[in-house]
C-alpha positions in Angstrom: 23.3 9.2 -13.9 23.0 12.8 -15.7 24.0 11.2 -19.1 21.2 8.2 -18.6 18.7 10.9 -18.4 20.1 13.3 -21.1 20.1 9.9 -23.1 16.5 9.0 -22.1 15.4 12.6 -22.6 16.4 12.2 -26.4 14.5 9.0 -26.8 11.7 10.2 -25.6 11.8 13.4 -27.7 12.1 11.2 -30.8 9.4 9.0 -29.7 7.4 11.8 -29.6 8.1 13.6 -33.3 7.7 9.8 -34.0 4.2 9.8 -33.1 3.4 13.0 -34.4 5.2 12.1 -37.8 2.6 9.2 -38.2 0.2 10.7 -37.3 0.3 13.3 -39.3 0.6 10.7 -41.9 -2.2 8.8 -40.8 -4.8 11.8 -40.5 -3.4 13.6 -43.7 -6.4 13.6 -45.9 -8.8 14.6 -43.0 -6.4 17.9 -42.4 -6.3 19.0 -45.9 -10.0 18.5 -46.2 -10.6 20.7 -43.4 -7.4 23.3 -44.5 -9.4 24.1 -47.7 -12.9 24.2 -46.1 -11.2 26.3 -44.3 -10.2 28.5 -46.9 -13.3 27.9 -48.8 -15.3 29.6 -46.1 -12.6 32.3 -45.3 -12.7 32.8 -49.5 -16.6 33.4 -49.1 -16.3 35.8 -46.2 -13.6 38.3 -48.3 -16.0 38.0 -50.9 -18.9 39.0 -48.8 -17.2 41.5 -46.8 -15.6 43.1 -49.8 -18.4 43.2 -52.3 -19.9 46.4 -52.9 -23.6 47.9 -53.0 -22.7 49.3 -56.3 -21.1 46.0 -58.0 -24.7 45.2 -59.3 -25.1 48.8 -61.6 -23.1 48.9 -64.5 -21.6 51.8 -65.9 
């Protein structure tokens, strides 16, 4: 009875990285078009927050 569960405890767990595998797959160019809006907005922040008052004068 132990092994049947081990056994079905590994099905399940593959069933699962199954599912997640496709959709992954499925989804992929929705999560890489939010990944780099992401990192466009997080880009734009740095910029802001490192910009200084004195970047507009020129020496």
């Amino acid at each position: 009875m132990k092994i049947a569960r081990f056994v079905l405890k590994i099905v399940a767990f593959s069933l699962v990285a199954a599912a997640a595998v496709c959709a992954i797959i499925a989804y992929w160019d929705k999560l890489t078009a939010l990944f780099h809006t992401a990192g466009s907005k997080l880009q734009e922040k740095k910029e802001c927050i490192c910009k200084s008052e004195y970047d507009d004068y020129v020496e």
